[in-house]
N, C-alpha and C positions, 0 to 999 in steps of 0.2 A: 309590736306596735299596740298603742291603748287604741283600747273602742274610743267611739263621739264621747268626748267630754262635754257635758252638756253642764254642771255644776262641781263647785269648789268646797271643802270643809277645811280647816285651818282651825286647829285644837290650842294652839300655843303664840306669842309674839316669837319663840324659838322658831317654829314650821313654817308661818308665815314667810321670815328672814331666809331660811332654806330655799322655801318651795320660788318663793322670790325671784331669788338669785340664778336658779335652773331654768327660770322660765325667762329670766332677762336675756338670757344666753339662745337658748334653744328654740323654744316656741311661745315669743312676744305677744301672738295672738287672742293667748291663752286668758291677758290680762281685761279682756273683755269680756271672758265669763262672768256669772252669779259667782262671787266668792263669801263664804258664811263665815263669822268670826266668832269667838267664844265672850267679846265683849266691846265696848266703845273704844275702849283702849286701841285694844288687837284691832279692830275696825277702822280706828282714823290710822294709824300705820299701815294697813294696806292703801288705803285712798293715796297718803302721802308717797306710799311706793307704785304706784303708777296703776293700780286694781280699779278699775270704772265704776265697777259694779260690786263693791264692798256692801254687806248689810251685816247685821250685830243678831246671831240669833241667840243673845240671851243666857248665854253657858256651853260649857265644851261635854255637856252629858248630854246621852244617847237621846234622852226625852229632847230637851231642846233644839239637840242637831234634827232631830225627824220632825220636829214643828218646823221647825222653821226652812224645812226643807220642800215639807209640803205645801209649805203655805206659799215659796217661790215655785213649784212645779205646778199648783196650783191642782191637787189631788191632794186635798185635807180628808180625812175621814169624821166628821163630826157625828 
């Protein structure tokens, strides 16, 4: 069993389409977490597949996934 899932990253419009699919089936819930996308693209594709709480951090590299992680956890380090 996963620990609290507390936020989403989503690298690809491929993963998204995956992780999607697994969670339509299994745990629904899950689509009212934070989920992060690598672009506006990747971003309105999840809103259109049912993600609440879709936001675009900017790029699928590690710098931009930790901003924009921080910036939703709300533990930035400036």
């Amino acid at each position: 069993m996963l620990p609290d899932i507390n936020l989403i990253w989503v690298t690809s419009g491929e993963s998204l389409s995956n992780l999607s699919e697994y969670v339509t089936l299994h745990t629904p819930e899950w689509k009212t977490l934070p989920i992060l996308t690598p672009s506006i693209r990747v971003n309105q594709q999840a809103i259109e597949m049912g993600w609440i709480n879709a936001s675009c951090a900017q790029g699928a590299d590690d710098n931009s996934l930790i901003k924009a992680t921080e910036f939703h956890t709300g533990k930035q380090n400036d």
